[in-house]
mmCIF file as Biopython writes it, N, C-alpha, C and O atoms, coordinates in Angstrom:
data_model
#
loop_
_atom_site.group_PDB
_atom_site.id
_atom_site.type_symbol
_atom_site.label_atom_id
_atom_site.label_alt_id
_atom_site.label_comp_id
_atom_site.label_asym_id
_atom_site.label_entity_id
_atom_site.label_seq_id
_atom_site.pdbx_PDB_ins_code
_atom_site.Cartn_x
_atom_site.Cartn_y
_atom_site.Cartn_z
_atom_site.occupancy
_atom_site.B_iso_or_equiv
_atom_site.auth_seq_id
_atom_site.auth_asym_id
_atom_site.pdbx_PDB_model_num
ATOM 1   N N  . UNK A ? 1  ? 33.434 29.103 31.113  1.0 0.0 1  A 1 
ATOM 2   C CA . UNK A ? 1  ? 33.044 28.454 29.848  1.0 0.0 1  A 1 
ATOM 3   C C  . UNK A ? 1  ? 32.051 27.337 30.124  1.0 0.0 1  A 1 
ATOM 4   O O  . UNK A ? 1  ? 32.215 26.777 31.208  1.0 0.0 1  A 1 
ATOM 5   N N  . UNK A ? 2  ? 30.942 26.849 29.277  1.0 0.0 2  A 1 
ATOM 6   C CA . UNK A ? 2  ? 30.027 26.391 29.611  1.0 0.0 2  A 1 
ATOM 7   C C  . UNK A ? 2  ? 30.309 25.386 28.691  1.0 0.0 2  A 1 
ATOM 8   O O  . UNK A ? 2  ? 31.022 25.491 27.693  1.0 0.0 2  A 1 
ATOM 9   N N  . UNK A ? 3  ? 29.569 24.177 29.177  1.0 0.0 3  A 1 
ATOM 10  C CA . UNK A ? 3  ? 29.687 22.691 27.599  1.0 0.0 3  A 1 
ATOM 11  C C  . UNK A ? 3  ? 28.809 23.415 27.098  1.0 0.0 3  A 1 
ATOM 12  O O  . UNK A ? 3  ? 28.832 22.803 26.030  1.0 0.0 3  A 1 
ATOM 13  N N  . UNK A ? 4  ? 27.945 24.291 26.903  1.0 0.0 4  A 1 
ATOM 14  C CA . UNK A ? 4  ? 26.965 24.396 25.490  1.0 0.0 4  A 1 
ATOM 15  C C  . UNK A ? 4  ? 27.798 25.405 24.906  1.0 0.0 4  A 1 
ATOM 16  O O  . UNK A ? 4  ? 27.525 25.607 23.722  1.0 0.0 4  A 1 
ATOM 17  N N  . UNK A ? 5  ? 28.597 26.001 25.305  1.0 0.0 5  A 1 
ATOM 18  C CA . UNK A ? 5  ? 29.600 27.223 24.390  1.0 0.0 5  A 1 
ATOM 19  C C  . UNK A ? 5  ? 30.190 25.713 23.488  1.0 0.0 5  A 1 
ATOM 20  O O  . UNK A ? 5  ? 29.636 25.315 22.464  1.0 0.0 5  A 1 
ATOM 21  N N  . UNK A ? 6  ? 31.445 25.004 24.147  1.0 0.0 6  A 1 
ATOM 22  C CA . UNK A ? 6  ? 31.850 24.307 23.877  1.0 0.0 6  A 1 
ATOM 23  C C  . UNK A ? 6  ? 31.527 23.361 22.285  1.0 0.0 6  A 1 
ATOM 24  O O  . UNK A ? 6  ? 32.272 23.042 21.359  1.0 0.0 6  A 1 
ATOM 25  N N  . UNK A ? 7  ? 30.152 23.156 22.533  1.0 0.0 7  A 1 
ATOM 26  C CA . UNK A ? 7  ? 29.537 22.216 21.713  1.0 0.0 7  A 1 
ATOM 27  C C  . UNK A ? 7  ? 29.041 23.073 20.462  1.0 0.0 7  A 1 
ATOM 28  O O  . UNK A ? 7  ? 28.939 22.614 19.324  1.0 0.0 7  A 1 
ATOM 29  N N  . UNK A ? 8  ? 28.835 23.993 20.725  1.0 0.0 8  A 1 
ATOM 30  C CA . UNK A ? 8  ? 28.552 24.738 19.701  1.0 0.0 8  A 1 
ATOM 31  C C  . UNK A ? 8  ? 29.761 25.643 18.722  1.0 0.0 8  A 1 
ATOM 32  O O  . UNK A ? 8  ? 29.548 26.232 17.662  1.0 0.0 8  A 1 
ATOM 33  N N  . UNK A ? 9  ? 30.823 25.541 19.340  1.0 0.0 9  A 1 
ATOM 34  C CA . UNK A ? 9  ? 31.803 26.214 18.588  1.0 0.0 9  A 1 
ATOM 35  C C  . UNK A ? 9  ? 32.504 24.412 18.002  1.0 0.0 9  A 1 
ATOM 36  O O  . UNK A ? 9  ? 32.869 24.165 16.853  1.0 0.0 9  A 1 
ATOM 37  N N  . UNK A ? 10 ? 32.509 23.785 18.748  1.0 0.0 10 A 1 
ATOM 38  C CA . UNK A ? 10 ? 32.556 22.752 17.625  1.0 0.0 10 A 1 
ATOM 39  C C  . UNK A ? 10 ? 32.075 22.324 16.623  1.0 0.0 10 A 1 
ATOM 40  O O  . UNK A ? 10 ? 32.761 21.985 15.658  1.0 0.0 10 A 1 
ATOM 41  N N  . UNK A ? 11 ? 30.786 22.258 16.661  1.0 0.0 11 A 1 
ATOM 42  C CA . UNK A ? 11 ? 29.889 22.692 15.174  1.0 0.0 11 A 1 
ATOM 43  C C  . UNK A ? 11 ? 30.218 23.125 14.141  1.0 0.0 11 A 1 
ATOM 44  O O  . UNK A ? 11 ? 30.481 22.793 12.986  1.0 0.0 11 A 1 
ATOM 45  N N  . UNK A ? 12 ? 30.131 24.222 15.000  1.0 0.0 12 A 1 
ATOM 46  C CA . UNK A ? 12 ? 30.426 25.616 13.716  1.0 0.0 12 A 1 
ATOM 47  C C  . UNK A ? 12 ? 31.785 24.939 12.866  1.0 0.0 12 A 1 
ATOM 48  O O  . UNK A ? 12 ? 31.700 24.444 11.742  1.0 0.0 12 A 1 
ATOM 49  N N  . UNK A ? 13 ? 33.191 25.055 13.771  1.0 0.0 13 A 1 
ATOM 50  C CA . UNK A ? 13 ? 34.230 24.529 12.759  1.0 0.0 13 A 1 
ATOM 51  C C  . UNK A ? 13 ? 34.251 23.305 12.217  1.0 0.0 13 A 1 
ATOM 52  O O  . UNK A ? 13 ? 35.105 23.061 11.365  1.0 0.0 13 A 1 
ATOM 53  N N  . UNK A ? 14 ? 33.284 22.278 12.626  1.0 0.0 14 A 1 
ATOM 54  C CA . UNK A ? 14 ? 32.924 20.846 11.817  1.0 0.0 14 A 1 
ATOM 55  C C  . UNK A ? 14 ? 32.203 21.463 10.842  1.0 0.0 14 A 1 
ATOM 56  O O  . UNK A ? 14 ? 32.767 21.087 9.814   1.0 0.0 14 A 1 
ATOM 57  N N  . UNK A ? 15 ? 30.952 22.460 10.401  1.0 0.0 15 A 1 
ATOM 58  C CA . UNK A ? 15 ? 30.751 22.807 9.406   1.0 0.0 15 A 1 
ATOM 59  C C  . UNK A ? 15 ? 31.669 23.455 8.521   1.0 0.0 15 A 1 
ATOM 60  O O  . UNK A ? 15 ? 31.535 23.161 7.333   1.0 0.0 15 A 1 
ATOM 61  N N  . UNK A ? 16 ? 32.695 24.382 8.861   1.0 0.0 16 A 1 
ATOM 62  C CA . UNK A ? 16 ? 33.519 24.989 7.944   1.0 0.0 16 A 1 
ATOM 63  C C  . UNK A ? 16 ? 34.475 23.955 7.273   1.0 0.0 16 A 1 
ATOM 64  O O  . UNK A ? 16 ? 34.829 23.889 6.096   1.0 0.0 16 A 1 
ATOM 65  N N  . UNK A ? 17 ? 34.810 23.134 8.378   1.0 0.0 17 A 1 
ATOM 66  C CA . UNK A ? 17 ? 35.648 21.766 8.093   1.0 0.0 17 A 1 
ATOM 67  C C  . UNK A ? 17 ? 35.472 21.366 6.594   1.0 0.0 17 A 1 
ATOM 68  O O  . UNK A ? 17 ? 36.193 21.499 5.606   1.0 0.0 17 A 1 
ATOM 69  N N  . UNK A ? 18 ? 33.882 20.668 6.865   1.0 0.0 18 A 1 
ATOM 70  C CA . UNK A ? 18 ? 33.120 20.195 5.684   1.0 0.0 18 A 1 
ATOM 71  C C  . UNK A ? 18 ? 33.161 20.962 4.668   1.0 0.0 18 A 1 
ATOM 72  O O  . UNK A ? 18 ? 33.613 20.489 3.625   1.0 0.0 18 A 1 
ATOM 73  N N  . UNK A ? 19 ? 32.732 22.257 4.694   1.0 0.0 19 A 1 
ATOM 74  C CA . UNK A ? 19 ? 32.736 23.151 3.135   1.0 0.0 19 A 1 
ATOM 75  C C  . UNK A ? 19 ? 34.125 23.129 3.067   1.0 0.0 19 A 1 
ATOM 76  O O  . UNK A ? 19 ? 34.320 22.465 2.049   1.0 0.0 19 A 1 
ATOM 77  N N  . UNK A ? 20 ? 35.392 23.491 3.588   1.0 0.0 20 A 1 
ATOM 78  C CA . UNK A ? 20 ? 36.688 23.110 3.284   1.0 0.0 20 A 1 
ATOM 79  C C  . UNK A ? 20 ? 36.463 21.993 2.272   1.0 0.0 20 A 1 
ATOM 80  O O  . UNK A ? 20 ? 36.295 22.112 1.058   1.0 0.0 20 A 1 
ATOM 81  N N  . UNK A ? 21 ? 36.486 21.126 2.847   1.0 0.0 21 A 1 
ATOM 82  C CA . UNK A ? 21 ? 36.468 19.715 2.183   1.0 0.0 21 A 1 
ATOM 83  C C  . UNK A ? 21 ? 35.663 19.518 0.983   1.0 0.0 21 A 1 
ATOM 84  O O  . UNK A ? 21 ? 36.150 18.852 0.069   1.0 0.0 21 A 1 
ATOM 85  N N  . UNK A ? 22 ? 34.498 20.010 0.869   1.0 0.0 22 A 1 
ATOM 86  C CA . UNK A ? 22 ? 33.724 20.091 -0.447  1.0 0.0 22 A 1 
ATOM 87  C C  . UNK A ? 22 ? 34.186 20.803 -1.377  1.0 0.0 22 A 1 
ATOM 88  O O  . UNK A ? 22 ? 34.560 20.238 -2.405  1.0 0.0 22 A 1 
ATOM 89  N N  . UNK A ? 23 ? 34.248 21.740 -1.296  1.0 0.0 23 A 1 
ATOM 90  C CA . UNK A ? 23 ? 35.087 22.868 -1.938  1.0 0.0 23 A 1 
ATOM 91  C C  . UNK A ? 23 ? 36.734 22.682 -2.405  1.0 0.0 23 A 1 
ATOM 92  O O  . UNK A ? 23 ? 37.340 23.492 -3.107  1.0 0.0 23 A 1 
ATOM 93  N N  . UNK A ? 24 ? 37.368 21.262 -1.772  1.0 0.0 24 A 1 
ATOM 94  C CA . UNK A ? 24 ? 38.321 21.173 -2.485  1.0 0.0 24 A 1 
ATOM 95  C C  . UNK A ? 24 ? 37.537 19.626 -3.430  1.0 0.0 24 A 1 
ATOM 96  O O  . UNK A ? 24 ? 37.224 19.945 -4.577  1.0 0.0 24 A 1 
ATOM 97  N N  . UNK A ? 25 ? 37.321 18.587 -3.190  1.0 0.0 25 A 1 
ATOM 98  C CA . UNK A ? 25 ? 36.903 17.910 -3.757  1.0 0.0 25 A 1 
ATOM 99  C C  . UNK A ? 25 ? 36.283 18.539 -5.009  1.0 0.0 25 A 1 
ATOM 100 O O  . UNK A ? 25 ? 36.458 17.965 -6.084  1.0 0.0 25 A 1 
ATOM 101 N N  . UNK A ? 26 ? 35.577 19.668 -4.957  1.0 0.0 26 A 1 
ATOM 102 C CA . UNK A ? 26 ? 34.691 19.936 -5.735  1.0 0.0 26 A 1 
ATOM 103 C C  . UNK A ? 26 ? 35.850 20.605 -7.416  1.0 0.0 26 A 1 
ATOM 104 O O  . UNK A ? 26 ? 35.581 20.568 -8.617  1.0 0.0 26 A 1 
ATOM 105 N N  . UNK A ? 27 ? 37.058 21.116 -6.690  1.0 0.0 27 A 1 
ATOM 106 C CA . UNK A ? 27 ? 37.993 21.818 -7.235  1.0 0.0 27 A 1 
ATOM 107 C C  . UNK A ? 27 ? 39.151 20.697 -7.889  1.0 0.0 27 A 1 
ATOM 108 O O  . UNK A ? 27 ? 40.032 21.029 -8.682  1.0 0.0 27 A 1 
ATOM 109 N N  . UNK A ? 28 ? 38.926 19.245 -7.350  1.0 0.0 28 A 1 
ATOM 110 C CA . UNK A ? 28 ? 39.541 18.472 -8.035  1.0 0.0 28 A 1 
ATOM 111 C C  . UNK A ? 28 ? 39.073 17.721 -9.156  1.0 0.0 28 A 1 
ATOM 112 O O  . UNK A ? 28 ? 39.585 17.405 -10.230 1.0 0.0 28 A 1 
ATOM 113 N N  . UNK A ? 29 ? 38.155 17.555 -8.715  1.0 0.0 29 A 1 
ATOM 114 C CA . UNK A ? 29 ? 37.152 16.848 -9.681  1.0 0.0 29 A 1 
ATOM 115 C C  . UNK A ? 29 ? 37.126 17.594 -11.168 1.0 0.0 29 A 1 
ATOM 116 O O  . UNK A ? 29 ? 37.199 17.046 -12.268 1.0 0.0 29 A 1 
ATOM 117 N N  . UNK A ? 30 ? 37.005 18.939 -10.880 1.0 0.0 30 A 1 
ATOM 118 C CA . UNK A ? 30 ? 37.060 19.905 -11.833 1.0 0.0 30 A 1 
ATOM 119 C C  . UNK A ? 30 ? 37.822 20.089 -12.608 1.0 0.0 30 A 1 
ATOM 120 O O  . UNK A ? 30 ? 37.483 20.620 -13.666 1.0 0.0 30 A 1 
ATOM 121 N N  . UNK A ? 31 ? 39.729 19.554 -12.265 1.0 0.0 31 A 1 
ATOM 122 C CA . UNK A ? 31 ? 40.269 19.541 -12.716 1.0 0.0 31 A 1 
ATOM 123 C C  . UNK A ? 31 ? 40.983 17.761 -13.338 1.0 0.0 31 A 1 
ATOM 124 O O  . UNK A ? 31 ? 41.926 17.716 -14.127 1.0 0.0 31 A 1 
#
C-alpha cells in the first residue's frame, strides 16, 4: 500500500462524508 493510495481513498470518503452531511441538512431544513 502506498501513501498516495492512502490519501486518496481518504478523499474520496471525506467527499461522500460531506454530501452525507448536505443532504441531511438539506432534508432538515426542508422539514
Amino acid at each position: 500500500m502506498t501513501q498516495e493510495y492512502g490519501v486518496h481513498d481518504i478523499v474520496r470518503e471525506d467527499r461522500v462524508f460531506y454530501k452525507m452531511r448536505k443532504l441531511r441538512k438539506m432534508r432538515l431544513s426542508a422539514v
